[in-house]
C-alpha positions in Angstrom: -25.4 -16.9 -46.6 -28.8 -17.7 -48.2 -31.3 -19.8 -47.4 -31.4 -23.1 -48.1 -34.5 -24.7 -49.7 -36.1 -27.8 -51.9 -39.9 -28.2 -52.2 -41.7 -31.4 -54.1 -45.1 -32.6 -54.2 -46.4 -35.6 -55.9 -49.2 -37.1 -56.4 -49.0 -40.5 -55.5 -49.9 -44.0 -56.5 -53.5 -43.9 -55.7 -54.8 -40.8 -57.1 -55.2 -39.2 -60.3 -55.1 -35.4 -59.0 -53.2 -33.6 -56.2 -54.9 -31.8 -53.2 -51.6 -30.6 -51.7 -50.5 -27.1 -52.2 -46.8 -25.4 -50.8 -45.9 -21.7 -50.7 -41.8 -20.9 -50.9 -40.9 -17.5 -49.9 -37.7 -17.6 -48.2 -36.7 -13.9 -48.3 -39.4 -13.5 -46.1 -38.7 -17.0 -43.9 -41.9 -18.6 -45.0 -42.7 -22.3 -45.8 -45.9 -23.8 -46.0 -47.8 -27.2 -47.0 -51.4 -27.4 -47.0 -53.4 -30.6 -47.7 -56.7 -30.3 -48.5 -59.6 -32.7 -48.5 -63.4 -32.7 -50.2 -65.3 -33.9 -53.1 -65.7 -32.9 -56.4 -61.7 -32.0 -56.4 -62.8 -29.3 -54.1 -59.7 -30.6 -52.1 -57.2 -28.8 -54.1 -59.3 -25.6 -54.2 -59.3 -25.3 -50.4 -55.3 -26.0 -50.2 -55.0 -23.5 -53.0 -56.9 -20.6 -51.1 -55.1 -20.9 -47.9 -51.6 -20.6 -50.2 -53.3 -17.6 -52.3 -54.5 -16.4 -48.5 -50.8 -16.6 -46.9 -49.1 -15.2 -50.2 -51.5 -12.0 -50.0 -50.8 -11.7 -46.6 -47.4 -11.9 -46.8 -46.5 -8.4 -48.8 -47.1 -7.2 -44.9 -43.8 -9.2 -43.7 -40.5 -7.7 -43.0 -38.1 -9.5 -44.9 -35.8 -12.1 -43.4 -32.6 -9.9 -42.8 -34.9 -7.0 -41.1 -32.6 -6.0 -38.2 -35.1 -5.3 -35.7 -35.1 -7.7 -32.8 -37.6 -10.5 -32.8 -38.7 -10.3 -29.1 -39.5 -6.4 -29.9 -41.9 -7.7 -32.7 -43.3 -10.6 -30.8 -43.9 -8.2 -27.7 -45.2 -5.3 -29.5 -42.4 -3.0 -28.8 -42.9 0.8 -30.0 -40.2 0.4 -32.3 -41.8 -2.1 -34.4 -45.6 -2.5 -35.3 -45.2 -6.4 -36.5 -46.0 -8.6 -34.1 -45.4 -12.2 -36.0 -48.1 -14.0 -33.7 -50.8 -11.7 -33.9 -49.9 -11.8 -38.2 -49.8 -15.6 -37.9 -53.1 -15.9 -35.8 -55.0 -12.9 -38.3 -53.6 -14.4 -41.1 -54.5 -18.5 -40.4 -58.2 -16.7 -39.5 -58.6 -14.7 -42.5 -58.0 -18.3 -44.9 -60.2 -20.0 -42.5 -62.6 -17.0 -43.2 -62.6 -17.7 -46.9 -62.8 -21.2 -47.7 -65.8 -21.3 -45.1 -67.4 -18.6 -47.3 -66.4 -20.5 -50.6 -67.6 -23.9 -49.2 -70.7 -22.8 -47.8 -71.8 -21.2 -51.2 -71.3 -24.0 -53.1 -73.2 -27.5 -52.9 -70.0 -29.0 -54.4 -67.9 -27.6 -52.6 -68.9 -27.8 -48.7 -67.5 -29.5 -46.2 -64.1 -29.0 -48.3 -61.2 -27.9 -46.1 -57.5 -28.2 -45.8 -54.6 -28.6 -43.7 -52.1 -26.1 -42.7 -48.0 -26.5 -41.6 -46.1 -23.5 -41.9 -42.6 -21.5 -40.1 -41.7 -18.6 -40.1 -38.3 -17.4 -39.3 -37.2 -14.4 -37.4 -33.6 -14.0 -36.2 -32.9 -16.7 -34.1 -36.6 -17.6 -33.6 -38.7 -20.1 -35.3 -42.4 -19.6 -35.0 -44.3 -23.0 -36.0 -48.6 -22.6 -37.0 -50.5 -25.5 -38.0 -54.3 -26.8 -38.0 -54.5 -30.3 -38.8 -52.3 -33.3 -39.5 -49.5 -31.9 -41.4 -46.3 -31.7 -39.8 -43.0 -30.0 -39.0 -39.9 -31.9 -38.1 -36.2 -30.3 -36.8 -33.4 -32.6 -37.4 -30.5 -31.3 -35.4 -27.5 -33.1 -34.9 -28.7 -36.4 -36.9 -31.8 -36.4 -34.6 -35.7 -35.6 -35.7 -38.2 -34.0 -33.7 -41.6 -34.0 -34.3 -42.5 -30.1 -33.5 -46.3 -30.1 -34.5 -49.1 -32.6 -32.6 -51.7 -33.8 -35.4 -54.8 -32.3 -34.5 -56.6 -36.0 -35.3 -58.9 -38.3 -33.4 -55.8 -40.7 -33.0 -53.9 -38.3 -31.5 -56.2 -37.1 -29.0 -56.8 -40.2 -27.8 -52.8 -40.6 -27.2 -52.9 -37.2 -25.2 -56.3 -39.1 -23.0 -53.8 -42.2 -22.6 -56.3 -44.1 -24.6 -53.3 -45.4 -26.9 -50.3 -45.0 -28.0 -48.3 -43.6 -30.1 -47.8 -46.6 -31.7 -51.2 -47.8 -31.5 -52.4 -44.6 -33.3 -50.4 -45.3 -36.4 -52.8 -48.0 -37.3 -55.6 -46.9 -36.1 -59.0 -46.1 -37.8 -59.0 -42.7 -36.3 -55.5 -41.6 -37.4 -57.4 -39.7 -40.4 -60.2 -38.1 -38.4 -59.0 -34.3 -38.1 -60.3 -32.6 -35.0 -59.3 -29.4 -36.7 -59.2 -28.1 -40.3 -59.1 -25.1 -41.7 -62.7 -24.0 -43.6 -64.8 -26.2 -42.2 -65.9 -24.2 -39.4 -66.6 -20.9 -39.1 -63.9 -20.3 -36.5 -61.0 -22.6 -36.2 -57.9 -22.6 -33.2 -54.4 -23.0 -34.6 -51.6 -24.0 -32.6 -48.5 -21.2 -32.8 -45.4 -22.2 -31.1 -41.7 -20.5 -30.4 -38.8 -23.1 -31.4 -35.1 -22.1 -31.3 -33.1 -22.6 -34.2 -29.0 -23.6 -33.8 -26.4 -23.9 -37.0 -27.3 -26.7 -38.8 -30.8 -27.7 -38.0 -32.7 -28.2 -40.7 -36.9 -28.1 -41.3 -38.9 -30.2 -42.7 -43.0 -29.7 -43.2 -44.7 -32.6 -44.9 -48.1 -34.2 -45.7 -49.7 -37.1 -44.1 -48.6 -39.0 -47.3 -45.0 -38.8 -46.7 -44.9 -39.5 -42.8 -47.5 -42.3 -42.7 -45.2 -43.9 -46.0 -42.1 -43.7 -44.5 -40.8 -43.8 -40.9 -38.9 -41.3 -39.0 -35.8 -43.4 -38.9 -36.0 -43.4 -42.6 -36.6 -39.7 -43.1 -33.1 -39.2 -40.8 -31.3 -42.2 -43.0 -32.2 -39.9 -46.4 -31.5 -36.5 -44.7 -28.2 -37.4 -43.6 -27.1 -39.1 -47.0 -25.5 -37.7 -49.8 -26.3 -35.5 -52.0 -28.0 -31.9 -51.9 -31.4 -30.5 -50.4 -33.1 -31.4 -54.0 -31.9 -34.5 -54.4 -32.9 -35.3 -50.9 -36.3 -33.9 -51.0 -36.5 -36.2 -54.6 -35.5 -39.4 -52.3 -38.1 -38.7 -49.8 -40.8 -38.4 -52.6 -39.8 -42.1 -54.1 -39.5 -43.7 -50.9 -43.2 -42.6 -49.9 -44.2 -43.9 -53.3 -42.4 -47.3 -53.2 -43.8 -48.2 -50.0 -47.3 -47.3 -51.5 -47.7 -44.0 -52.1 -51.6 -43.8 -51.1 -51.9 -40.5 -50.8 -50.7 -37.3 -51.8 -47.0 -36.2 -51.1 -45.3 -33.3 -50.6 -42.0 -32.4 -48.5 -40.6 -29.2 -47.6 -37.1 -28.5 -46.8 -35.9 -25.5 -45.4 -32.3 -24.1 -43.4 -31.5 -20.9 -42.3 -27.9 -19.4 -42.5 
């Protein structure tokens, strides 16, 4: 059985160009959306080098079907010399690395940065990596969970009890990233284990589809008819009938 997959990005109702990138690679069990941010379009050339960054990186993955054991990999066994968080963590560091450089030697372009959601799949493991604000849902059994915490203002001051969660939807702060990648020298990424049972499906999104359309929603389209492109599609138009003010992408991704 092969993986499943759709992947659209759109640019919205606001603005003329898109600054969100995505990488598909399923043989490898690798999805990513990255949306990036900065003047002078410089945006979309930070997304861009994180996606160019990941792909390069990415000729050093086992493919999906590799039959060595995951916890051998993650642990370091003997047997293996892949270890999928240390290539996560080197990998995330070495785009960081880049668009710093880029920005800082260019007037234009500093200060430009970019989000970062990606999984990667191995066996019966789901590794999660993100810096920023874009997300990563698992809808299992007709139910979404939220697997990545925004790295945002808004959403430190829900982890301080200062709001909640509610609250933080509407607030000023919800677009103040505490984290991006590029625009620091080093940046911390969050890498997390998530199991994976039959049937769950992924989704990794930008801020434009998730602060467009509610999580009740996003369930309401995933369960309806239709296939994984049609239902990526759906998300897409609903983001951009309720207003569509920023860029969109959606990612859809399950494993056999």
């Amino acid at each position: 059985m092969k993986v499943l997959y759709a992947a659209k990005t759109h640019p919205g109702q606001k603005r003329d160009n898109n600054e969100d990138n995505l990488l598909i690679l399923p043989d490898q069990g690798l999805f990513l959306v990255a949306d990036g941010m900065g003047g002078h379009n410089a945006g979309e050339v930070a997304s861009a080098m994180a996606v160019e960054t990941v792909t390069r990186e990415a000729a050093n993955l086992p493919a999906l079907g590799a039959k060595v054991s995951w916890w051998r990999r993650l642990f370091g066994s003997p047997k293996s010399n892949f270890n999928p968080v240390e290539w996560l963590h080197g990998t995330i560091v070495r785009a960081n690395e880049r668009i710093y450089r880029e920005a800082q030697g260019s007037a234009q372009r500093k200060g430009m940065g970019t989000t970062l959601a990606l999984i990667l799949k191995r066996e019966q493991a789901l590794l999660t990596a993100h810096v920023g604000d874009s997300r990563v849902y698992r809808i299992r059994n007709g139910k979404i969970t939220q697997l990545t915490q925004d790295h945002s203002l808004a959403q430190e001051l829900v982890r301080q009890g200062v709001m909640t969660e509610e609250e933080a939807l509407y607030s000023a702060p919800s677009n103040v990233l505490t984290r991006a990648l590029g625009v620091r020298e080093k940046v911390a990424e969050d890498i997390i284990y998530h199991s994976v049972e039959p049937g769950d499906l992924f989704l990794l999104c930008s801020d434009g589809l998730y602060n467009m359309v509610d999580e009740d929603d996003m369930v309401h389209v995933i369960k309806g008819d239709g296939g994984l492109e049609d239902k990526a599609e759906k998300l897409i138009q609903q983001a951009n009938a309720a207003g569509g003010v920023d860029n969109i992408t959606v990612v859809l991704a399950q494993f056999p």
